[in-house]
Every structure is written in C-alpha cells, then in structure tokens.
C-alpha positions as CSV (number, residue, x, y, z in Angstrom):
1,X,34.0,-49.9,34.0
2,X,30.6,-49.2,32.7
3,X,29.3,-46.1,34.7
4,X,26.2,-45.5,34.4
5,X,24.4,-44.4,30.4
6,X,23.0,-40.7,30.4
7,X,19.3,-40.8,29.2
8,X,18.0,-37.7,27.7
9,X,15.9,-35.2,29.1
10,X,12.0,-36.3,28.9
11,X,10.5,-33.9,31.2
12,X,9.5,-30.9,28.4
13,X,6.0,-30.2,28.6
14,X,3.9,-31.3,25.9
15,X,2.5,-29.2,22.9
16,X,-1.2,-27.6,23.9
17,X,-1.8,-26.2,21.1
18,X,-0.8,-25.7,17.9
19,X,-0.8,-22.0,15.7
20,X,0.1,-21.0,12.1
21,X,1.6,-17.7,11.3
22,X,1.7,-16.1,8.0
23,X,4.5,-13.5,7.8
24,X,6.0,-11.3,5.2
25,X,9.5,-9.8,4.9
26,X,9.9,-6.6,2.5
27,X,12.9,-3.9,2.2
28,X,16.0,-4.8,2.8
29,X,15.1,-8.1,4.8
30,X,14.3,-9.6,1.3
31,X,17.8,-10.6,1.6
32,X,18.0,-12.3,4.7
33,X,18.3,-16.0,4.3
34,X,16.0,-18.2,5.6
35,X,18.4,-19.1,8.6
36,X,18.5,-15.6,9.5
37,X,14.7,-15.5,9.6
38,X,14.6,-18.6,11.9
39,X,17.3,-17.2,14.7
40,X,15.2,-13.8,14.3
41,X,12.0,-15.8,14.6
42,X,13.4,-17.8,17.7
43,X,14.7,-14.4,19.4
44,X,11.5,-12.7,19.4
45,X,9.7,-15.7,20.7
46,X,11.9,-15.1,23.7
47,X,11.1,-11.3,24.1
48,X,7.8,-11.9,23.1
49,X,7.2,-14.2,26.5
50,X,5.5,-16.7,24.0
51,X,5.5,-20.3,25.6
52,X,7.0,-22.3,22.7
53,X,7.4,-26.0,23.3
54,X,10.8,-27.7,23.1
55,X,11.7,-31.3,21.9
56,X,13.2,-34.1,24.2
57,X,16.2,-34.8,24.3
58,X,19.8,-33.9,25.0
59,X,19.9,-30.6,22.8
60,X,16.0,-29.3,22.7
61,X,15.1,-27.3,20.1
62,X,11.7,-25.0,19.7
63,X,8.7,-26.6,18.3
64,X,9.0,-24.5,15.1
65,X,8.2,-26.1,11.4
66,X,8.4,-24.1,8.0
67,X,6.3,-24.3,5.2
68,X,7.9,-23.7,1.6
69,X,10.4,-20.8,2.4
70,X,11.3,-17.9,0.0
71,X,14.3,-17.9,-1.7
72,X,17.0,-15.0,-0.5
73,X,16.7,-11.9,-2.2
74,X,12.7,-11.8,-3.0
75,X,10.0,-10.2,-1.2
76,X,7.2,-12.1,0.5
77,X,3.7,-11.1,2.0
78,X,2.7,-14.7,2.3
79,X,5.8,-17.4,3.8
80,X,4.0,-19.5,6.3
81,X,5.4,-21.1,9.6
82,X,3.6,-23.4,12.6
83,X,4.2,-23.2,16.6
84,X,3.5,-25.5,18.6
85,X,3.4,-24.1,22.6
86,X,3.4,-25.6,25.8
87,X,0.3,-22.9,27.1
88,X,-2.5,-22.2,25.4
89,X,-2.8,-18.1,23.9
90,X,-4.8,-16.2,21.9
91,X,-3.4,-16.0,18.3
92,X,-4.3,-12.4,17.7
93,X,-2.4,-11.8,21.1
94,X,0.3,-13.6,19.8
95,X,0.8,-12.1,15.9
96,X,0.9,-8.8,18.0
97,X,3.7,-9.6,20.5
98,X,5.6,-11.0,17.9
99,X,5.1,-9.0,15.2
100,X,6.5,-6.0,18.0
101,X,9.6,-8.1,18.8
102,X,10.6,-9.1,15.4
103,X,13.3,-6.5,13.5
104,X,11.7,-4.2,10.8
105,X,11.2,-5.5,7.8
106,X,9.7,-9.0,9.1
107,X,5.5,-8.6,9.7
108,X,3.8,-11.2,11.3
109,X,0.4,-11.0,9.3
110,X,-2.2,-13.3,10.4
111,X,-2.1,-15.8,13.1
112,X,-4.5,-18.9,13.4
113,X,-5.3,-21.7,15.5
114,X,-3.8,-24.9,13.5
115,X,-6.6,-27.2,12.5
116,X,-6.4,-30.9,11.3
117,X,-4.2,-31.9,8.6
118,X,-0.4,-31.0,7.8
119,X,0.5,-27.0,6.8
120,X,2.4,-28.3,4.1
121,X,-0.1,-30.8,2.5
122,X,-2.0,-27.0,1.4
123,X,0.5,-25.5,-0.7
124,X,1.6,-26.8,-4.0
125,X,1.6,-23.5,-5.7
126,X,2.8,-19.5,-5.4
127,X,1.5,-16.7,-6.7
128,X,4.7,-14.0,-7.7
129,X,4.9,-10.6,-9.2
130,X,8.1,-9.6,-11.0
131,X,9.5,-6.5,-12.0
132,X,11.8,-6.3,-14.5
133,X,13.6,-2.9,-14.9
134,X,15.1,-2.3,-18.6
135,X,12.6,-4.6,-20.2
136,X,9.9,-2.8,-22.3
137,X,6.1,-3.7,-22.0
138,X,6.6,-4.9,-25.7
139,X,9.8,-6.8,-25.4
140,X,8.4,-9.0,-22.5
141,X,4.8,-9.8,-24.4
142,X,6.9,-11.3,-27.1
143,X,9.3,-13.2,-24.3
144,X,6.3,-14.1,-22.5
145,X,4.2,-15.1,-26.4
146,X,7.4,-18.0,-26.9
147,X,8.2,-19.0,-23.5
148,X,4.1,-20.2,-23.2
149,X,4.3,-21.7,-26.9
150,X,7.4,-24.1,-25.7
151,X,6.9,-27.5,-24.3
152,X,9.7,-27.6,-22.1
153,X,12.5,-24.6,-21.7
154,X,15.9,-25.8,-19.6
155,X,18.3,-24.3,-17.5
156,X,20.8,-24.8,-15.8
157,X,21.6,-23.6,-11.4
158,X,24.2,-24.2,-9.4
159,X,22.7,-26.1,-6.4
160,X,24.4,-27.6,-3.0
161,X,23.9,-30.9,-5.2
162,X,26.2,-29.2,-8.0
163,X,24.6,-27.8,-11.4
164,X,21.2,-29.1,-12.4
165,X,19.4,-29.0,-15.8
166,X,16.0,-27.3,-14.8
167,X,12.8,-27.3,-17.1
168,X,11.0,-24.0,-16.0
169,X,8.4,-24.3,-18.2
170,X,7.1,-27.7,-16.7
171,X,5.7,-25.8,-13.5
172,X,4.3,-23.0,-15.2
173,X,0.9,-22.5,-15.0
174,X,0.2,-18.7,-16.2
175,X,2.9,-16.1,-17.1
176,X,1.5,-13.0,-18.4
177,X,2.2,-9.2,-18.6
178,X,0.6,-6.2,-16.4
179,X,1.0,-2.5,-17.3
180,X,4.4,-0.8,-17.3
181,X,5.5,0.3,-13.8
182,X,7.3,3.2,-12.3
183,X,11.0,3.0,-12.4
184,X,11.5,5.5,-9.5
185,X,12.3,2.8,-7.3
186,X,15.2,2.0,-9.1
187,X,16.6,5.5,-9.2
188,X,16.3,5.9,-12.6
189,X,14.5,8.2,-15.0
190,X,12.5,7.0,-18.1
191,X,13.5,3.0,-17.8
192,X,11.2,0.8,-18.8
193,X,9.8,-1.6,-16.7
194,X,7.8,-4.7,-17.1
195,X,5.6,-6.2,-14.6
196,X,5.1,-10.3,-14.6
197,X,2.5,-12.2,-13.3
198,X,3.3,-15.5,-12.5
199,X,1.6,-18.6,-11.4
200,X,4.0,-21.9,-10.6
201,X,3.5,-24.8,-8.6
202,X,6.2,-26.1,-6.5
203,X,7.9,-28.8,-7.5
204,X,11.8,-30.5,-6.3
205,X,14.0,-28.6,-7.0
206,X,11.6,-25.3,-6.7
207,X,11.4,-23.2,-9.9
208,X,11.8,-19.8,-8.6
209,X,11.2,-16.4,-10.1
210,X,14.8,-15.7,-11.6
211,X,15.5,-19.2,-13.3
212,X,11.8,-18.2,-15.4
213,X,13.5,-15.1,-16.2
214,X,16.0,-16.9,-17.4
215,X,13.9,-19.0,-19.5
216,X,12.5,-16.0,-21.0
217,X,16.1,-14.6,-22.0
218,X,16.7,-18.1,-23.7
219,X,13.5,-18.0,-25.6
220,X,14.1,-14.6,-26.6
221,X,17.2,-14.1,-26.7
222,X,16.7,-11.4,-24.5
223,X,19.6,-9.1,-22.9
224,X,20.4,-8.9,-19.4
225,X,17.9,-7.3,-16.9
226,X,18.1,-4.7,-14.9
227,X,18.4,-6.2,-11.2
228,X,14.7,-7.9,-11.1
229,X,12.3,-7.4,-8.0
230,X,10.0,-10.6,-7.0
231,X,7.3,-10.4,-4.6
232,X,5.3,-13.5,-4.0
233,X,1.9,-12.5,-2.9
234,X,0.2,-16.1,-1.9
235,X,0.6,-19.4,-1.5
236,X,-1.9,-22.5,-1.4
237,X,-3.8,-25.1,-3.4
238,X,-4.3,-24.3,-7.1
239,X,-7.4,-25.2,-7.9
240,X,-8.8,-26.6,-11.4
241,X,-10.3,-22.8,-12.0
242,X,-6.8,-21.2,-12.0
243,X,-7.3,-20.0,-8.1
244,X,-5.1,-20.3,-5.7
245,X,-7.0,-21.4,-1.5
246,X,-5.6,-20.1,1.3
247,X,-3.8,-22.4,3.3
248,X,-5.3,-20.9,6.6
249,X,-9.1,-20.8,5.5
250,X,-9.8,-23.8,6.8
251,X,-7.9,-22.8,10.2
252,X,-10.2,-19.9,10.1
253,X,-13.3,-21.9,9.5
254,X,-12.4,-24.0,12.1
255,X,-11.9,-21.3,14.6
256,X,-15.4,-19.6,13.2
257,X,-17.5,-22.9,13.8
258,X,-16.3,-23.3,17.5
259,X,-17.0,-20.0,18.9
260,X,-20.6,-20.9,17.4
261,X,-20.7,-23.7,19.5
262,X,-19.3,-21.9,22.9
C-alpha cells in the first residue's frame, strides 16, 4: 500500500562563488515590475551561458537574491542583485555577457566578487532625484521649507495589506531643491519644473518618492503635479556625515587586496 516516498533531487552542484551586480533600468523599462525584471534577469542568464546555481529540491530555482528593489514606474542607476554560480567567472566577463543579453533599457553596471557579510546588511538608505513638472522653483522651496519644519507628516497607500497610515517625514533625512530643469522631456513649452533631492532611509513599509510628494501637497496644500519623474541614483549605508557608502566598496577592496597577494 505504501509505495515507495519520492525524495527530492540533491545532486545540484554547489555554489563556487558568489557575485553582486549593480544594474539600472531607464526609459520605458522604469515601468516594468520587479517580476518582469527577475524573468528578464533569469532569461538572459540562459543566453548569456552563465553557470547559475540551482536549489535542491523538487522544483529548483536559480541562486538569485534581490536587494531593496525599485518601486514600478521610477528610474534606477543603482538596484542591486547577488548570484551565486556553480563555476567560477570573471565578473567583468560576466556584467558584459549579461548586460548584451538583457532587453534595452536594463544595464548591468558593475559586477563584483561578493565578499563576507550579507548584500542587504549595507543598504539602509537611497539617494533619489525627482522632477516635478508644473511645480515652480519657488513653489517647491516653500513645500520643501514646511514639510522639513514638521515632526511627523501622514499618508495614507493602498497596500496588499489594505490602506496604511504612513509618516513620510520619519525617514527623511534631506529634501532640498536643485535649479529648475528643462521641461522638453515632457513635451511641453515653458513649464516649470522643480528638481528634488532626496535622501530617505528605508524603513517597512518603504517610503518611496511619490508618497513624499504627497507629503509636500499636504503641507502645502499644493495642486496636483504634472506626472513626476524619480531616479534613484545610489544606495548604501548613510553615514553620520550625511554620505551615503557603496554597498560594493568593500567587494572591491576585497578583490584589490587579493590580486596584491597573487
């Protein structure tokens, strides 16, 4: 009656060696979800010939992990991922052959050799720059003046947990205004446009770009923008200075100190 039990597959090589990518998406691929990223990622992989690692098991999946992914909609130049492969390669090898298969839009940008310590344990902050079409140089200063005088701003976002109450000013940690930019982008003649710099750590749930814009509304009682463009330009460890470190600089040190040693 009892046949015999299925035991799962345990013959997948092991991981050799472990590499961090830093990638950016831009254009239109600012609104592919992070999902659509991940079967992207995984196709390229593939075409690439990289040797990616699988877990055990009865349904193996590719040593992949994610590090604090974008939100859908925004640019990125600095969304960080780990491999870990069942050969050993050279990561400048590898950011090319992937960065050849991936669609348009997604770069690979730097690839390192994964040192000790967790990818995720080095970011608790992002660096973002928003541009904010219809708002006036003048008109965000004075947002920007009462959203850093409050001690705590709330909104509220739908989430998959329902509606939250979110305090955006908690996580701030600078907010200021850059020169006007260009509207041509946006196809339109003579509208002004405010640039934000904006400095937040990363907290659960994440305080992204547009729920600080619509912080600043509240505070200001602001109209509605013009469809808003975020970029975030780094992530890492805020330091007590203000700066943000590169989650990959120790990678890179690492790599550095044992070529010195060859």
């Amino acid at each position: 009656m009892g046949g015999k039990r299925r035991q799962p597959a345990s013959d997948q090589p092991p991981v050799v060696q472990r590499l961090r990518v830093r990638y950016g998406k831009r254009g239109r691929m600012r609104f592919a979800s992070h999902r659509d990223f991940a079967r992207a990622l995984e196709r390229a992989i593939v075409r690439a010939a990289i040797p990616i690692a699988y877990s055990q098991g009865f349904s193996p999946h590719p040593k992949i992990s994610y590090a604090s992914a974008a939100p859908t909609g925004v640019s990125s130049l600095a969304e960080y991922l780990e491999l870990g492969l069942r050969e050993r390669m050279v990561p400048s090898q590898v950011a090319r052959a992937l960065d050849a298969a991936l669609p348009v839009g997604f770069e690979v940008l730097e690839v390192a050799e994964a040192g000790q310590g967790s990818l995720a344990d080095r970011i608790d902050s992002s660096v973002w720059t928003v541009e904010v079409p219809g708002l006036s140089e003048r008109l965000a200063a004075v947002a920007v003046e009462r959203f850093c005088a409050a001690e705590r701003i709330c909104v509220e976002r739908m989430t998959k947990r329902g509606l939250r109450v979110l305090d955006v000013r908690g996580p701030v940690v600078r907010l200021a205004v850059s020169a006007p930019a260009d509207a041509a982008p946006y196809g339109v003649e003579g509208l002004p446009c405010a640039i934000l710099d904006l400095v937040v750590r990363q907290v659960t749930p994440t305080v992204r770009p547009d729920d600080v814009l619509t912080g600043l509304r509240a505070v200001a009682d602001l109209e509605v923008f013009e469809a808003p463009r975020a970029t975030r330009l780094a992530q890492g460890m805020l330091t007590a200075e203000g700066e943000i470190v590169d989650p990959l600089a120790a990678d890179r040190g690492m790599a550095c100190a044992g070529a010195l040693s060859a």
